[in-house]
C-alpha positions in Angstrom: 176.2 95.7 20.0 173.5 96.3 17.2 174.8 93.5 15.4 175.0 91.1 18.0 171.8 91.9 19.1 170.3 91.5 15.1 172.1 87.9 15.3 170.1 86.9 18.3 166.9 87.7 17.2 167.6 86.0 13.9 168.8 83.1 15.3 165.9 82.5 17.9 163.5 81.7 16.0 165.8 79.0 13.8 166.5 77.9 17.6 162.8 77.4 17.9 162.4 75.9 14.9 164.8 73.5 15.4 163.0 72.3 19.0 159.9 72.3 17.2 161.1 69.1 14.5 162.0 66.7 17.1 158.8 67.6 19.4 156.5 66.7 15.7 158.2 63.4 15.0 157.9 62.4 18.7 154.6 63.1 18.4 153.8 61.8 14.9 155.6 58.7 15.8 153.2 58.0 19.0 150.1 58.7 17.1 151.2 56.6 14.6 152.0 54.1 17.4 148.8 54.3 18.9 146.1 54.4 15.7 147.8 51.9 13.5 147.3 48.6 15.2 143.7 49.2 16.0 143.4 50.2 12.3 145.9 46.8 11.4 142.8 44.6 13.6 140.0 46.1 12.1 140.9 46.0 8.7 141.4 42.4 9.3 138.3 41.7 10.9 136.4 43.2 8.4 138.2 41.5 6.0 137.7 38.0 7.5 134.0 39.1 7.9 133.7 40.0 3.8 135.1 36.7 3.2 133.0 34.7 5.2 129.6 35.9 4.6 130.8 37.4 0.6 128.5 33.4 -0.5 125.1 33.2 -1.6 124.3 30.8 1.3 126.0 33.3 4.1 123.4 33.9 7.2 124.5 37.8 7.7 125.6 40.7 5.5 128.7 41.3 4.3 130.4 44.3 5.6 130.2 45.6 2.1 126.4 44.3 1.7 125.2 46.5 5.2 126.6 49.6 3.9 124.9 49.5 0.6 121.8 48.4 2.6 121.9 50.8 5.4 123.2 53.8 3.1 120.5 56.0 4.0 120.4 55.7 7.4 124.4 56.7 7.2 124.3 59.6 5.0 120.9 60.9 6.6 120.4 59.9 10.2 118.7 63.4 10.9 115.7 62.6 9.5 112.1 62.5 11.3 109.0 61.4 9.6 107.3 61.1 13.1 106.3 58.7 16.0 109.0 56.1 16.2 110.7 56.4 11.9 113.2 58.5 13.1 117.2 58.3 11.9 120.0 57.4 14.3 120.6 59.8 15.6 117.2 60.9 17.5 117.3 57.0 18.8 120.6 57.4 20.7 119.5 60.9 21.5 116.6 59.7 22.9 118.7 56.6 24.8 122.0 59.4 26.0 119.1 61.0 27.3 117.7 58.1 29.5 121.6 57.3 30.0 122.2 61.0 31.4 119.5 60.8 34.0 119.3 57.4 35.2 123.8 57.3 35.8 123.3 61.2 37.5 121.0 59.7 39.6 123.2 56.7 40.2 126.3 58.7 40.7 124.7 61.2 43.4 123.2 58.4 44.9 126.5 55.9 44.7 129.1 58.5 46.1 126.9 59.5 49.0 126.0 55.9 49.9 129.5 54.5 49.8 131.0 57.6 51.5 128.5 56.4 54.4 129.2 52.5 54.2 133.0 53.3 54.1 133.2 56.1 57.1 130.5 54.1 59.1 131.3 50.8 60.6 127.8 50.1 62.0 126.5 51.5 58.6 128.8 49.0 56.3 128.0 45.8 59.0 124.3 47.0 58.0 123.8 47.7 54.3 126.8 46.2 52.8 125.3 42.4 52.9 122.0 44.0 51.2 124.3 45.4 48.8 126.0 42.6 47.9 122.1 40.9 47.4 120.6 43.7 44.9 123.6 43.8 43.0 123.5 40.2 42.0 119.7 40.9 40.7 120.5 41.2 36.7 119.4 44.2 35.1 116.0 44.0 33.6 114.7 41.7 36.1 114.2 44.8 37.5 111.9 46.1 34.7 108.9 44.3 35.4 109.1 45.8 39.0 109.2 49.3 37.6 106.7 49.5 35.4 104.2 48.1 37.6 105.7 51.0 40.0 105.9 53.9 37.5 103.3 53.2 35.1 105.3 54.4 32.2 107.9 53.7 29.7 110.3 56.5 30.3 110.8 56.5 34.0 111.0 52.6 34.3 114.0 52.4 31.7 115.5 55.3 33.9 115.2 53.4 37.1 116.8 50.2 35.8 120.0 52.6 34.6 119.8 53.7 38.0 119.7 50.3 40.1 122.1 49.1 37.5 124.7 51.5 37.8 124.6 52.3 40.9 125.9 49.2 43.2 129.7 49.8 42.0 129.8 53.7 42.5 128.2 52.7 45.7 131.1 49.6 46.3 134.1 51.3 44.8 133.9 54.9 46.6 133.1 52.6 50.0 136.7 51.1 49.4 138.4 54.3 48.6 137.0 55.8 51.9 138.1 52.6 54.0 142.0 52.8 52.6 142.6 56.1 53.6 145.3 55.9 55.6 145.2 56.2 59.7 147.6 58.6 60.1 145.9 60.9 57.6 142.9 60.7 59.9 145.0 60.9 62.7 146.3 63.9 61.5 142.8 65.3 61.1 142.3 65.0 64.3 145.2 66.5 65.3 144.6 70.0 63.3 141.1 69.4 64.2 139.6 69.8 60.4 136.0 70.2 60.7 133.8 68.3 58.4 133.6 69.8 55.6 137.9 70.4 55.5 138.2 66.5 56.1 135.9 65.9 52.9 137.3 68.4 50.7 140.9 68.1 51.6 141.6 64.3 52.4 138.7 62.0 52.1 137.8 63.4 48.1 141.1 63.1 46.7 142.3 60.0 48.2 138.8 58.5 46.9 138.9 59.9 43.7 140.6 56.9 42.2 138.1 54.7 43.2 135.6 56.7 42.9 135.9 56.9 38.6 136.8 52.9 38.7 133.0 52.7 40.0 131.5 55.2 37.4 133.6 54.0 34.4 131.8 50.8 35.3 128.3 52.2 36.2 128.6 54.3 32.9 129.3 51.0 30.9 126.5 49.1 32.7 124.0 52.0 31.9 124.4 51.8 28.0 123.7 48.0 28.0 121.2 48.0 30.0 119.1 51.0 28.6 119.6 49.0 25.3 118.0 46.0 26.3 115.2 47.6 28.5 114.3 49.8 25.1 113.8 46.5 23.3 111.1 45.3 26.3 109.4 49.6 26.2 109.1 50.2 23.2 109.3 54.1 21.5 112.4 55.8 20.3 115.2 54.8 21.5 118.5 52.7 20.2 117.6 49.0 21.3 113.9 49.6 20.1 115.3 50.7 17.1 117.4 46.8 16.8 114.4 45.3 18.1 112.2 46.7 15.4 114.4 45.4 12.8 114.9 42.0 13.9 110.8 42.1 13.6 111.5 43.3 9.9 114.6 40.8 9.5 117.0 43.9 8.6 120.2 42.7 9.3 121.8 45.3 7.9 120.4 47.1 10.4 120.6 46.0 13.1 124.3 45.2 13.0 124.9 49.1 11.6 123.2 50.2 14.8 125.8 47.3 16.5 128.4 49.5 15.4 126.7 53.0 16.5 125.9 51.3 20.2 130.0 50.5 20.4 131.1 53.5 19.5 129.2 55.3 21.9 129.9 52.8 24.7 133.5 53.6 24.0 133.4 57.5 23.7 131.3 57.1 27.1 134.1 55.3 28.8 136.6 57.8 27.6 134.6 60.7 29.1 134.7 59.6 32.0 138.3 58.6 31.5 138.8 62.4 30.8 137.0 63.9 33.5 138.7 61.6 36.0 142.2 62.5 34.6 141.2 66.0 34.8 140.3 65.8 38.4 142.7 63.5 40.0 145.6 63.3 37.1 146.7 59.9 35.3 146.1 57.8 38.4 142.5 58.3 37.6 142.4 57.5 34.3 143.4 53.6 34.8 
């Protein structure tokens, strides 16, 4: 009995071992499946763009050419010699931070509104054509508007995230609520779910989906629009920051911070990706 007992604890682990293998090569594999042609594209692009612009006569920098340019502001972009000569990473602070409170704002605003456009039918005959208006106005025809309203910088960038992002939080949640089904309502009725039960256990998660298509959107619409309202209000911020340059004919730097503004547009999307999966599961995250 001793021994058989020995041999089964010696061989368990082996067991495990043995899963183990197969479950790292599956996963290897995917990775590998899932980096390399991204990698495969941009190595080409960048090599395409070396070749092109590698002659005396080029217009822009070669990829090689901006990072010996804009070294400095890679390998330091904490630095802070006051007002607006700040690295990189104080002017997308600055912009996340506009970002942050102008989509909250929007998101708050959005879900509520298109919760009472898609319940209400005398509410979506109502406000659903002066939607459809405001959201056709393009983003920084709004600024003017703003700052003669606000009288500063700050909360005039804030409030053109804001009207920017909100019109498809506002659109998308207002479709979710309209295709829940009748017979889930019906059954509401039926068990008699008070308000806040009907919210919390059918409307929310059958809007969800919809929900997070409208703020993967508003979030995208946000980060370009805060970038070209910074170029129009000046101070620290990212598309200051590329407007400044252009006024100092740094190439270099403007298309490094090019590169900064994409990679945080794309980490943004992905968060929300993330929280959406989190909430709702895979549906969300397409």
């Amino acid at each position: 009995m001793t021994a058989l007992t020995e041999t089964h604890r010696t061989a368990a682990p082996s067991a495990r071992f043995a899963n183990l293998i197969p479950a790292t090569v599956a996963w290897a594999r995917d990775a590998v499946a899932n980096t390399l042609p991204p990698l495969v594209a941009l190595a080409i692009l960048v090599g395409v763009w070396q070749l092109l612009c590698m002659g005396a006569g080029a217009s822009l920098p070669a990829p090689s050419k901006v990072v010996t340019d804009t070294w400095e502001l890679i390998s330091n972009p904490f630095f802070d010699h006051g007002g607006t000569d700040k690295g990189l990473f104080w002017h997308l602070a600055a912009s996340l931070k506009r970002v942050a409170v102008g989509f909250s704002l929007a998101a708050v605003a959005g879900v509520l509104l298109g919760v009472l456009i898609g319940q209400s039918s005398l509410a979506y005959r109502g406000l659903d054509p002066i939607f459809q208006v405001l959201r056709t106005v393009p983003p920084l025809a709004w600024l003017p508007i703003s700052l003669a309203a606000f009288r500063n910088a700050d909360p005039s960038a804030i409030f053109v995230i804001f009207i920017t992002a909100v019109w498809p939080i506002i659109l998308n949640t207002a479709v979710g609520i309209r295709q829940i089904p009748q017979d889930y309502r019906n059954v509401a009725r039926v068990i008699r779910l008070s308000g806040p039960e009907y919210f919390f256990k059918i409307m929310l998660p059958a809007t969800v989906p919809y929900m997070f298509t409208g703020l993967k959107i508003g979030i995208g619409l946000s980060w370009l629009a805060i970038v070209a309202a910074e170029m129009l209000i000046g101070g620290v911020g990212i598309g200051f920051f590329i407007w400044d340059a252009w006024n100092s004919s740094l190439m270099s730097e403007i298309i490094l911070a090019l590169v900064y503004v994409g990679v945080v547009g794309f980490l943004l999307d992905r968060l929300i990706g993330f929280i959406a999966g989190r909430i709702s599961g895979p549906k969300a995250r397409s």
